[in-house]
C-alpha positions in Angstrom: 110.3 85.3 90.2 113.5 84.4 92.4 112.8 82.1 95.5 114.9 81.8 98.2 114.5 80.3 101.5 112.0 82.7 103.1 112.3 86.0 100.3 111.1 86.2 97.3 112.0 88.5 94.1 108.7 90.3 93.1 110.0 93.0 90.8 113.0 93.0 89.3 113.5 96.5 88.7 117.1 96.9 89.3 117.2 100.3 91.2 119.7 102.1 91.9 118.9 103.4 94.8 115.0 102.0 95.9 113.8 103.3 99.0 110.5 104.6 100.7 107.9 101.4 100.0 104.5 102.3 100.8 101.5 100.3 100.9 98.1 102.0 99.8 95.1 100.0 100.7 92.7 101.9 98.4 94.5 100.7 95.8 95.9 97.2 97.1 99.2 98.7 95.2 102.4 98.9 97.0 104.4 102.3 95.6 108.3 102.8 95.8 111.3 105.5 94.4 114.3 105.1 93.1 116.1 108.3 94.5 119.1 108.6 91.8 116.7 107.5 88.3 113.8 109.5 89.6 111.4 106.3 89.3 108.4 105.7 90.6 107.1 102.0 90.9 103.6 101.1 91.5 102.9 96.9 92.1 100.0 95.2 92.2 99.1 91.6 92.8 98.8 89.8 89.3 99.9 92.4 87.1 103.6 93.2 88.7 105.6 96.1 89.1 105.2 99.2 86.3 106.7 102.9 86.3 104.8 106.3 87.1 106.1 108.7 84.8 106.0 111.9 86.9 109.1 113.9 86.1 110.1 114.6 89.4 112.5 113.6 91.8 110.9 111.8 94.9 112.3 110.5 97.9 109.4 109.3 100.3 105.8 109.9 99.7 102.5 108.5 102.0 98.7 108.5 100.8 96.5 111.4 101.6 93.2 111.5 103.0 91.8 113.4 100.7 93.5 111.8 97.4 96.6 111.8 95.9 99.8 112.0 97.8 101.8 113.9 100.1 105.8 113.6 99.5 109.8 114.9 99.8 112.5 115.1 97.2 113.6 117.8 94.8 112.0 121.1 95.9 111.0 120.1 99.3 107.7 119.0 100.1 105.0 118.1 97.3 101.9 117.4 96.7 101.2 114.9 94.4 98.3 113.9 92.5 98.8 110.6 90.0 96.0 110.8 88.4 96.4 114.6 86.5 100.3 114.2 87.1 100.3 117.5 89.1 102.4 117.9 91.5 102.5 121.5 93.6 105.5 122.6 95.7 104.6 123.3 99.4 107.4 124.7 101.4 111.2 124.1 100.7 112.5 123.8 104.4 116.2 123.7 103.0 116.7 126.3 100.3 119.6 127.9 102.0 121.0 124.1 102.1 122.2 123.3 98.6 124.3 119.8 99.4 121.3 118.4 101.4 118.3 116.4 99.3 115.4 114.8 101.3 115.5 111.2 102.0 113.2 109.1 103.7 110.1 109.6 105.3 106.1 108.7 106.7 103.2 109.8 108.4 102.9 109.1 112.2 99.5 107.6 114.1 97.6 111.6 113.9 98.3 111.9 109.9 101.1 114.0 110.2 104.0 113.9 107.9 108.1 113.5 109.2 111.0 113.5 107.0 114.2 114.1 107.4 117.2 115.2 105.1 121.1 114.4 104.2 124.4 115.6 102.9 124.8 114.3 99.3 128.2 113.1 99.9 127.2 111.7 103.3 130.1 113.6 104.9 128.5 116.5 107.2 126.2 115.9 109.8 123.9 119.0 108.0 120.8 116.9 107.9 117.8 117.5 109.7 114.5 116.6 110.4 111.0 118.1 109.8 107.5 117.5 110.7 104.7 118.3 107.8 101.2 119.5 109.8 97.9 119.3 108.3 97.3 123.0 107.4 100.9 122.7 105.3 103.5 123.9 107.5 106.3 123.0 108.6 108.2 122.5 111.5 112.1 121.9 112.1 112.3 119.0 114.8 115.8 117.6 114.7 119.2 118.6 113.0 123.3 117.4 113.2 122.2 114.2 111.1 125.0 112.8 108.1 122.3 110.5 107.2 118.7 110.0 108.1 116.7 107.2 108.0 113.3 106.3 108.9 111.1 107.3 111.0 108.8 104.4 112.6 106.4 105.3 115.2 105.1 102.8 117.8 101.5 101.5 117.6 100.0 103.9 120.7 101.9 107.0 118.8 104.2 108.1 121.5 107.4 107.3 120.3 108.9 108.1 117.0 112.1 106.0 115.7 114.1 107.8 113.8 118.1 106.8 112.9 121.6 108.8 111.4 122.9 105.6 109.8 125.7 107.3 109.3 126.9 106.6 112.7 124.6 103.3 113.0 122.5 104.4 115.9 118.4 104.7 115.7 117.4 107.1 118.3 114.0 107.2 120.1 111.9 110.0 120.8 108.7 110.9 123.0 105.9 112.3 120.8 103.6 114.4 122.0 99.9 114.6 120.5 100.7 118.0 119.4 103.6 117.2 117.4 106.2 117.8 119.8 109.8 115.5 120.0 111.5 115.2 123.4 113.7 113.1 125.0 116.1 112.1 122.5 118.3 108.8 123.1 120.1 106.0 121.6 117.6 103.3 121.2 120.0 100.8 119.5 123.1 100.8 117.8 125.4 98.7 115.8 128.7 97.6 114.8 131.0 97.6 111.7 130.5 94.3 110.9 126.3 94.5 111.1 125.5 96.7 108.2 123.6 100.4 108.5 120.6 100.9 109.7 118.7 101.9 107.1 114.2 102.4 106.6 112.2 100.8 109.0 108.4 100.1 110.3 106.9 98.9 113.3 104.7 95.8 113.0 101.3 95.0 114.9 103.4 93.4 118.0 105.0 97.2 118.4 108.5 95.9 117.3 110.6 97.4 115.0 111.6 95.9 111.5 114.9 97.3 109.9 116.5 97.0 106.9 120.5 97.3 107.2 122.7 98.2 104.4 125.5 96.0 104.0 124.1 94.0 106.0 122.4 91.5 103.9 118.8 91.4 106.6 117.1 92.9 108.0 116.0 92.6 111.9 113.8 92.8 114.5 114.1 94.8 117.7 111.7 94.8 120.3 109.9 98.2 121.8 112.7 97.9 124.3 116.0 97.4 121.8 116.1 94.0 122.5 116.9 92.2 118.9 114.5 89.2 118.5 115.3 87.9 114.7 117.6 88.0 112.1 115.5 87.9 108.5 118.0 87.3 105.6 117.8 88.6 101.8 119.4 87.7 98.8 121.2 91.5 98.5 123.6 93.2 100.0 121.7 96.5 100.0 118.2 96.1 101.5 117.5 99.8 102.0 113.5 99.6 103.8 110.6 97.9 104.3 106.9 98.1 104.9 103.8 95.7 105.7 101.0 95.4 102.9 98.7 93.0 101.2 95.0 92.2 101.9 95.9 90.9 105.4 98.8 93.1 106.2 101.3 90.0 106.7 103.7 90.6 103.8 106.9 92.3 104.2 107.8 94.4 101.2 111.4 94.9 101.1 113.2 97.7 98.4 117.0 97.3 98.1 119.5 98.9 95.9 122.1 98.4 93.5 124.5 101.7 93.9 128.4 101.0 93.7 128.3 97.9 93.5 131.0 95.8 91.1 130.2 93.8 88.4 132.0 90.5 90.6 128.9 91.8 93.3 126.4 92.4 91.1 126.9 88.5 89.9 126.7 87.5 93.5 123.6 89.4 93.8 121.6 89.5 90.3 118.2 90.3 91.9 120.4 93.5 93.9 118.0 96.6 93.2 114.4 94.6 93.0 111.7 94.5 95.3 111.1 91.8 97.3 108.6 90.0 99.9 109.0 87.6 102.8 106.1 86.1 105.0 107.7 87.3 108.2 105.5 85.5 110.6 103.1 88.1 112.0 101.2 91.3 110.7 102.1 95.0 110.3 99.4 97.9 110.7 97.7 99.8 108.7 99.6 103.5 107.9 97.8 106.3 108.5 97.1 108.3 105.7 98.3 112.5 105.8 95.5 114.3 106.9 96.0 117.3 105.0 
């Protein structure tokens, strides 16, 4: 294991592209993607990181209530099950969008499942974002993203985070119980020189912890935008980030290692691992899909 001064290198996986850490407390296992090498990872305390060989590409995926998983990538949404390695198709929002993939996404305080999509070459602003409901359908919520990130949802449920990091802006929205998204606006954004907002998830004080690519940390805003703390990582790439453990008060942080130079990737060896930091206080627990 690397140490550093407040992170340290857990899982030295070297992804390419890691993204969408989630923590699954029936397990005590913390599970993560690599988008572009179609990995899963699975961790566990004592016995380290391994790969789940499922043969399919996954972007994001949350626990379900009633076992297995619920998850985005190639052919929309998918549900997953581990254990028998099947995996069944459940409604391709985008087939009439053939440069867009799925990227991130998470289940908000009622057990429903967001996630939003992108333009491969992160060009057009053809992204959009959906909302998965319990019975398994699906809703179109938001569109005219390049690329999305998130989304976070606030501890009482009623506001959804959600960011195009394209243009570095994270956007807040009011969430109704049924579902509903309203009152879109510019919660924060952020200059050249800061890095891209990239995954994100709100911790048991309501604030916001981001990860920003390029950026080299990631920080923490309050529930009004205000930003509170710089956290520093060892990577130039730290792409999200989620609370886990027994006690909920480690931050698990993914990071990638896409186009970066041979001169960067000596600067950064550990660029691609997981990581995890003692951040100070505690995250919540996620709330598993309800379908």
């Amino acid at each position: 294991m690397a140490q550093g001064d407040e992170v340290t290198c857990i899982a030295d996986v070297q992804a390419v592209l890691g993204e969408g850490p989630v923590w699954v407390a029936r397990e005590q296992a913390l599970y993560w993607v690599d988008i572009v090498e179609r990995r899963l990872f699975r961790w566990t305390e004592g016995v380290g990181a391994g790969i789940v060989d499922i043969g399919q590409g996954i972007s994001a995926l949350a626990p379900r209530a009633s076992g297995g998983f619920i998850g985005a990538g190639e052919g929309g949404f998918l549900g997953i099950d581990l254990e028998s390695g099947r995996i069944d198709r459940l409604g391709n929002p985008e087939s009439d969008r053939v440069s867009n993939r799925f990227n991130d996404g998470k289940t908000d305080r009622r057990g429903r499942f967001w996630a939003g999509t992108m333009d491969r070459s992160e060009r057009e602003p053809s992204g959009a974002l959906y909302r998965l409901d319990r019975d398994l359908s699906w809703a179109g919520i938001d569109d005219g993203y390049r690329v999305t990130n998130g989304p976070a949802f606030s501890l009482d449920g009623r506001t959804m985070y959600h960011s195009d990091s394209a243009l570095r802006r994270i956007y807040a929205f009011d969430l109704g119980e049924d579902g509903s998204a309203a009152n879109r606006r510019v919660f924060a954004e952020f200059g050249s020189s800061e890095g891209y907002p990239d995954g994100m998830t709100v911790d048991a004080e309501d604030c916001l912890w981001v990860a920003f690519w390029d950026g080299w940390c990631l920080r923490r805003l309050s529930p009004c935008g205000a930003r509170l703390s710089e956290l520093r990582v060892p990577v130039q790439q730290p792409t999200s980030c989620t609370f886990g453990g027994p006690a909920l008060d480690r931050l698990f942080i993914t990071s990638a290692r896409r186009g970066l130079r041979e001169d960067a990737l000596a600067m950064q060896p550990h660029a691609g691992a997981l990581f995890v930091a003692e951040a100070g206080v505690a995250g919540v627990a996620e709330t598993p899909f309800a379908g």
